[in-house]
C-alpha positions in Angstrom: 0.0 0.0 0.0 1.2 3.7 -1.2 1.8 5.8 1.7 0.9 9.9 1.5 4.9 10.7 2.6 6.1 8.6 -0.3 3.5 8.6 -3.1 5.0 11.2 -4.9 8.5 11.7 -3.6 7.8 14.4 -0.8 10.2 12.8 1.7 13.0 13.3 -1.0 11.6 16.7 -2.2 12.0 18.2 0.8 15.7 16.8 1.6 16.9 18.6 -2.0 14.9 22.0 -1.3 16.9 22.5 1.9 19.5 20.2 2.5 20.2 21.3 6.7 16.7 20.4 7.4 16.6 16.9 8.5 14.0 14.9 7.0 12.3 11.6 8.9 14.6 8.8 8.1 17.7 10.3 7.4 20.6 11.8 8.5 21.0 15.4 9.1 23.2 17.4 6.4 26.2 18.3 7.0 26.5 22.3 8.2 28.2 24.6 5.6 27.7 27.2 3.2 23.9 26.7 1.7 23.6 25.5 -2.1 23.1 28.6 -4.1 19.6 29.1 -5.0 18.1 29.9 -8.7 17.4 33.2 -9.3 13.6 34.1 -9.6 12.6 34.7 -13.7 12.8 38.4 -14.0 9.6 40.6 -15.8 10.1 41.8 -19.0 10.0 46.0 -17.8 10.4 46.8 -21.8 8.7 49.5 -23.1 6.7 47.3 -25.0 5.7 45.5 -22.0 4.9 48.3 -20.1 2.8 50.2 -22.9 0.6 46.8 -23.3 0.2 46.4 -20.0 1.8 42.9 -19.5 1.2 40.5 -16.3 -2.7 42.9 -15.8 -5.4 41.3 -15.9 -6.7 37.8 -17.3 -4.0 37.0 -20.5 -5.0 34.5 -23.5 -1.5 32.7 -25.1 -2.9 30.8 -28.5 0.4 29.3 -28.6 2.4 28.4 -32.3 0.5 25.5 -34.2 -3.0 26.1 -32.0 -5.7 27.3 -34.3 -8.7 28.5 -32.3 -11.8 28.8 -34.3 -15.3 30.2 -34.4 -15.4 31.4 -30.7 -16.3 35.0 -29.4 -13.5 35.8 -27.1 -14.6 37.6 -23.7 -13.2 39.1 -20.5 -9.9 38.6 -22.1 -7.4 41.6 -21.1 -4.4 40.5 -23.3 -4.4 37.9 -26.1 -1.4 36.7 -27.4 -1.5 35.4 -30.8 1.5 33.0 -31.8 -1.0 30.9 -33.9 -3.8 31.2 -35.6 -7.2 32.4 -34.0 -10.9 33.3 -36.3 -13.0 34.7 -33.2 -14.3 37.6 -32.4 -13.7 39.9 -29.6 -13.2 42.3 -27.4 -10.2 43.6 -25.3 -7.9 45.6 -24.2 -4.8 44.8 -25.9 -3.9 41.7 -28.5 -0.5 41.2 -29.7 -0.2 39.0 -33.0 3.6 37.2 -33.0 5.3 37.1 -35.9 3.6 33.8 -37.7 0.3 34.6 -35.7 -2.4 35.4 -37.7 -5.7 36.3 -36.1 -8.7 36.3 -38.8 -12.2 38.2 -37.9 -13.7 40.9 -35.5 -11.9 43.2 -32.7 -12.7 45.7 -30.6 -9.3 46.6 -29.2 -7.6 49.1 -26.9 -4.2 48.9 -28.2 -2.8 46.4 -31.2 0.6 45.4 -31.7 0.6 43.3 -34.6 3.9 41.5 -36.1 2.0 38.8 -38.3 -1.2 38.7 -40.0 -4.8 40.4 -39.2 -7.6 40.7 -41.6 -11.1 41.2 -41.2 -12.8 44.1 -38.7 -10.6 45.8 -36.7 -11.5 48.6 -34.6 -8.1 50.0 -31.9 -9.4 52.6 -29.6 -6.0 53.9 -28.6 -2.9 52.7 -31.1 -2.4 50.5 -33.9 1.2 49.6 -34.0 2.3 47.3 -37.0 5.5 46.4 -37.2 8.3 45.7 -40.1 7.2 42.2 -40.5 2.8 43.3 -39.8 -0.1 43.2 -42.7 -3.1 44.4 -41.4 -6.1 44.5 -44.0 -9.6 44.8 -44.2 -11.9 47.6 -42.4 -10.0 49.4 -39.9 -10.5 51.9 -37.5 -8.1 53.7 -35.8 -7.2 56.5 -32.7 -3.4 56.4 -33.5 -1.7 54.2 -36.1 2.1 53.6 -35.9 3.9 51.6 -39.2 7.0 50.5 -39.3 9.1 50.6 -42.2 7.9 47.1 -44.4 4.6 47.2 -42.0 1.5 46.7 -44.4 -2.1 48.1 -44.3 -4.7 48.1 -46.4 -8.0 48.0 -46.6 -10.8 50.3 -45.8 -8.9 52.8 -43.6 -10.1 55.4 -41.3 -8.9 57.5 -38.3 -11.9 57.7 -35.1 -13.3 60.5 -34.3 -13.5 61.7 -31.0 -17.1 61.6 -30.9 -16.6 57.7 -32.1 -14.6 56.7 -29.1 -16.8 58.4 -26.7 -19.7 56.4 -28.3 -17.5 53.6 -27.9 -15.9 54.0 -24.3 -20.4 55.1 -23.0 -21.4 51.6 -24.6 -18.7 49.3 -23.1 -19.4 51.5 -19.4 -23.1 50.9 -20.0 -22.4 47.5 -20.4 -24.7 47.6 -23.9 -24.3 45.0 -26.1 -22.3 45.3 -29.0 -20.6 47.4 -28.1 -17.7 46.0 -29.7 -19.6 46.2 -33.3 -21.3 49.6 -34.0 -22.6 50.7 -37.1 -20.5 51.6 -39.9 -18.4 54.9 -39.2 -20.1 57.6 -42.0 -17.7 59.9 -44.0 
C-alpha cells in the first residue's frame, strides 16, 4: 500500500529544497555554506511591456501551431497570438507574434501586430504594426504607428473623438455590441 509521505516523492523533495533540514529517516546534512539558489525569472520592464500592459489582468496565449476557431473571445485583457485564431472579440490589448495570424472581429484598446490580421478591426487607442505586420480589411483607428515594411490596407479610417466616446459610453453601460457599431459615415 502507497503511503501519503512517499507517493509522490515528498520525503526526497523536501531533503533537495533544503538540505540542513533533517527529514524523517535520514541523517542530518552536514553544516556549511547553503547551495546557491536559482534566481527568480525576471519581468520583462520593456517599453513594449509596459505600454501593453503585460502581467494585468486575465492574458490569453494561443500558442504556435494552435488554431482556435469560431469562438467569441470575452473578459480577455491581453491575447497573445502566436498561432492562428478566427474569433471575435473584445479587449484591451492583443498582440499578434510574428507567424500569428488572427482572422475576424476586434474591438481593441491597443494592437501590436507582427503577423497577419484581416477582417474588422476597430483600436481605440494605437495601432502599431510592425516591419514584418499586414493588417487588412476595415480598420478603424485613434493612432496608427507603421513601421518601415509594415502593411495596411483596406478600408482605412482614423476615429473621431465623438466615435470613441460612443464607444468607451457603450462598453461602461455595459450595452451590447458594443464592440460592433454601425459603420463609421464619411
Amino acid at each position: 500500500m502507497f503511503t501519503g509521505d512517499t507517493l509522490f516523492g515528498k520525503k526526497e523533495d523536501l531533503a533537495r529544497k533544503d538540505s540542513r533540514t533533517p527529514v524523517p529517516g535520514q541523517a542530518p546534512a552536514p553544516a556549511g555554506p547553503r547551495p546557491a539558489q536559482a534566481e527568480p525569472a525576471r519581468q520583462d520592464h520593456s517599453p513594449t511591456a509596459a505600454k501593453s500592459g503585460d502581467g494585468k489582468g486575465s492574458k490569453l496565449i494561443v500558442g504556435p501551431d494552435i488554431k482556435l476557431k469560431g469562438v467569441e473571445i470575452t473578459d480577455c485583457d491581453t491575447l497573445v497570438v502566436e498561432g492562428r485564431v478566427e474569433a471575435a472579440m473584445d479587449s484591451r490589448v492583443i498582440q499578434i507574434a510574428e507567424h500569428g495570424v488572427f482572422q475576424g472581429t476586434a474591438g481593441i484598446d491597443v494592437a501590436e501586430i507582427h503577423g497577419g490580421f484581416s477582417g474588422e478591426l476597430t483600436v481605440r487607442k494605437c495601432l502599431t504594426i510592425h516591419a514584418s505586420g499586414k493588417v487588412s480589411g476595415k480598420i478603424r483607428y485613434g493612432k496608427v504607428v507603421i513601421e518601415e515594411g509594415g502593411e495596411l490596407s483596406g478600408d482605412i479610417k482614423k476615429l473621431s473623438d465623438d466615435d470613441k466616446a460612443i464607444r468607451v459610453q457603450a462598453a461602461v453601460a455595459g450595452k451590447p455590441g458594443a464592440a460592433s457599431s454601425p459603420p463609421i459615415q464619411n
